[in-house]
N, C-alpha and C positions, 0 to 999 in steps of 0.2 A: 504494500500500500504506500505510493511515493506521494499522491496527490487527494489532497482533500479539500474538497468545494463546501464552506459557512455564507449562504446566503445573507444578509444582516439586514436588517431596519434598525437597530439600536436599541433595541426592545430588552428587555431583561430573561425574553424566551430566546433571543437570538447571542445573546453573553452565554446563556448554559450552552445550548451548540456548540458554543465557541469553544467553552472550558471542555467538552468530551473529548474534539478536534483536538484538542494541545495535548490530553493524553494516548491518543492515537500516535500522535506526530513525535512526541518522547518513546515512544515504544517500538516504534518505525521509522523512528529519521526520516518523515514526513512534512514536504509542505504544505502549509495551510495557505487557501485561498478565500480572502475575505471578500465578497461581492456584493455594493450597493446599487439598485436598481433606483436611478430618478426616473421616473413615470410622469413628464411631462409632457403637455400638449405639445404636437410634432413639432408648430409655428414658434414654439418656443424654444429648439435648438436647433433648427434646418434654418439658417440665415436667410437662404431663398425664398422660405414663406415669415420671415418673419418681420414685423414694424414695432415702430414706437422702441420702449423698454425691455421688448422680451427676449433679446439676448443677454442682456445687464443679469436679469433678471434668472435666465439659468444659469451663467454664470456663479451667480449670488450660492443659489443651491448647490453646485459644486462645491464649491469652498466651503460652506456650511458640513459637507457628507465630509469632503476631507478635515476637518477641525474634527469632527464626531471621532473618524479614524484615528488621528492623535491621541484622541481621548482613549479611544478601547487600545490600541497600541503602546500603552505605557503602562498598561496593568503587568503584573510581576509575575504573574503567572504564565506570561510570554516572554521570557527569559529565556534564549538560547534556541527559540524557535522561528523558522522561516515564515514569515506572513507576507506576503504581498495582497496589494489593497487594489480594489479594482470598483470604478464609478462610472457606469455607462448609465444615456438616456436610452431609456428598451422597456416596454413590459415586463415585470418582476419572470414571470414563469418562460415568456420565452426568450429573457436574457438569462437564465437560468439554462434552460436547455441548450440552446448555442454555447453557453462558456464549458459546460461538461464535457459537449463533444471537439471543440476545438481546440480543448487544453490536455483531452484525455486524461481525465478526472477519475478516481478510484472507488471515488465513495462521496457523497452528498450527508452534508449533517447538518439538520433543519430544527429550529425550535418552533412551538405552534402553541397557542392558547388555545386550540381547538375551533369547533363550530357547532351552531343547533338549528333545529328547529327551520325555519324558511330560508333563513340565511345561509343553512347547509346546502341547501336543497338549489338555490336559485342564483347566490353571488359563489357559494366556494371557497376556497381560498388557495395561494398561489403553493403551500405545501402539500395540498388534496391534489392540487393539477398535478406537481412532481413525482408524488408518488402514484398518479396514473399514468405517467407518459414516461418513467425515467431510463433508459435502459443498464442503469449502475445502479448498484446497491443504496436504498436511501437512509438512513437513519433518523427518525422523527424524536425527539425531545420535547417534555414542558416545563421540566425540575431536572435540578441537578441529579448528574449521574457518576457516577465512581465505577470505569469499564472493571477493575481490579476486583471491584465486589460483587460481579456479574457471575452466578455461580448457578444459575437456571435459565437457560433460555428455552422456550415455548414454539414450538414451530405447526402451525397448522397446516395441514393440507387432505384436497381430497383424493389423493392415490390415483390422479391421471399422468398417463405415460407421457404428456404433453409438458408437465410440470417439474419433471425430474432434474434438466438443466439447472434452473431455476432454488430447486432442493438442493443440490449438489452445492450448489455456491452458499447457500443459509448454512451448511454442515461445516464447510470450509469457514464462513466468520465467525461460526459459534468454535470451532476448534482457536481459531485465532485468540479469541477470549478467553480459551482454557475453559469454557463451561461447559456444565452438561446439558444435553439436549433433549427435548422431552418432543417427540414428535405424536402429534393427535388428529385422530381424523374425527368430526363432531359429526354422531348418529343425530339425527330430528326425527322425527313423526312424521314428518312431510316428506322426507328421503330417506328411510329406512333403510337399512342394508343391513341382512344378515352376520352372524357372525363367521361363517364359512365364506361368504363372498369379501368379508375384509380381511379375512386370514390369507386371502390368496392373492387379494389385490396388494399387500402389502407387503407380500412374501415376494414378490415381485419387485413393485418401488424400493424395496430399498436391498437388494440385490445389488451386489458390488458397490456398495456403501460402507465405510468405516463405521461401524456400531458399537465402537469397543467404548463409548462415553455418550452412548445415546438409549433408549428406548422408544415402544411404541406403544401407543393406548388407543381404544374407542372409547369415547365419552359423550354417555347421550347428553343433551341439554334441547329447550322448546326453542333456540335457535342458533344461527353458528356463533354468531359474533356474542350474543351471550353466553354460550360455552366457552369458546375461547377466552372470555373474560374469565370466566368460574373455573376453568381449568387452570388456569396463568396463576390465581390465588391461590387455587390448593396445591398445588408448588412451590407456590414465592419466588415465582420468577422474577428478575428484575429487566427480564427484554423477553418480545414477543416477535417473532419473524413469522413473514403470509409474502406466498407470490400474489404479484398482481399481474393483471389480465391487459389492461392499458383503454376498457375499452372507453370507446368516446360520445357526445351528443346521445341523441336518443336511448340507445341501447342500456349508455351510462344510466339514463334517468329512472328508463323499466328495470334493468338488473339490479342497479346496486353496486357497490362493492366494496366486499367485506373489508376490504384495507381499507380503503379510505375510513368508512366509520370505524375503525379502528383507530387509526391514526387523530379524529373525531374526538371518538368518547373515552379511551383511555387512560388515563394514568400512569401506566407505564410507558417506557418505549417503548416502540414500534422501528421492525426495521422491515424493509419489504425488497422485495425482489422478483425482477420481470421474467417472466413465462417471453421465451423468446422462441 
């Protein structure tokens, strides 16, 4: 892991980010990539449409994101560590996605207050978009985390051969963390599956898999994301890894998807991983 993308608004969800990033980057003689997205109207950084004050005036907000960066750059807990600061005018999520792929970035690590209610549903927010579109491993944060006390990690899935890349890489950063892995596929009412048909499915997925620091469970619960919650606690997991699917518009709005309200309604981390 040489490169590490921290999103920031200066938020005190986007400093924990920060602080996981710095123990990443000591443990991996990793760069950290700090990136502030100004979201300004077009006219107000394309010179060509713009009049009056509105250059001055983006301006103004650069210098404002770079003083911010001073500010979070002289904390002591970035001692000794590589941080480069990066401020582009772009949409937060698709200056987000361009900087991962053209910097070939290893890992995304995002803090989030979460979402509810309509505003999940209708605005989103720019770490719900990344962890639907991201094709690197994302890490979702809301509270400080200590990776060194990371000693359960939680990994859902439902034993599709389509998902397996996707596992293989959650297996790979839960070993990176030295924790152990608790893999679960959540039985419902609504999806039933016997216990013969998951012995087999599973005897399968995880076929040429390192299991010497993992196991497997079915666990019913009346839905997934509510299992996967109940399950993560009677463990004491302190991170929960789910592929995601990536999908988008429509599809997004009838499916669902479990990462996202994960990423949502949790507590804990969340770290996800694309079905590719």
């Amino acid at each position: 892991m040489k490169k590490i993308l921290v999103p920031t608004d200066f938020s005190e969800q986007a400093e924990n980010a920060l602080k996981v990033a710095v123990q990443f980057a000591k443990k991996y003689d990793s760069e950290i990539y700090l990136l502030h997205m100004l979201e300004l109207p077009m006219q107000n950084t394309d010179p060509a449409m713009s009049t009056g004050n509105q250059i001055p005036e983006s301006l103004y907000f650069m210098k404002l994101a770079h003083k911010r960066f001073e500010d979070v750059l002289s904390k002591d807990y970035l001692d000794g560590i590589k941080v480069y600061e990066t401020v582009q005018f772009q949409q937060a999520f698709d200056g987000i996605m361009e900087f991962t792929t053209q910097n070939d970035v290893d890992l995304v690590v995002m803090g989030s207050h979460g979402a509810t209610g309509m505003k999940e549903i209708f605005i989103g927010s720019n770490t719900e978009k990344v962890v639907r579109n991201s094709d690197i491993p994302v890490l979702v944060v809301k509270n400080e985390l200590i990776i060194s006390e990371v000693q359960n990690m939680v990994y859902a899935t439902d034993l599709m051969k389509k998902n397996k890349e996707s596992f293989t890489e959650a297996v790979k950063f839960c070993q990176m963390l030295e924790a152990k892995m608790h893999v679960v596929y959540i039985n419902t009412s609504s999806k039933f599956k016997t216990d013969d048909y998951l012995a087999d499915k599973s005897d399968k997925f995880l076929k040429d898999i390192d299991t010497t620091n993992l196991n497997f469970e079915v666990y019913g619960a009346e839905s997934i994301e509510k299992g996967i919650l109940k399950y993560a606690a009677k463990k004491n997991a302190n991170l929960i890894g789910i592929s995601t699917h990536g999908r988008k518009g429509l599809a997004h709005f009838l499916n669902g998807s479990i990462s996202e309200d994960l990423v949502n309604h949790a507590k804990t981390p969340v770290v996800t991983f694309r079905i590719k």
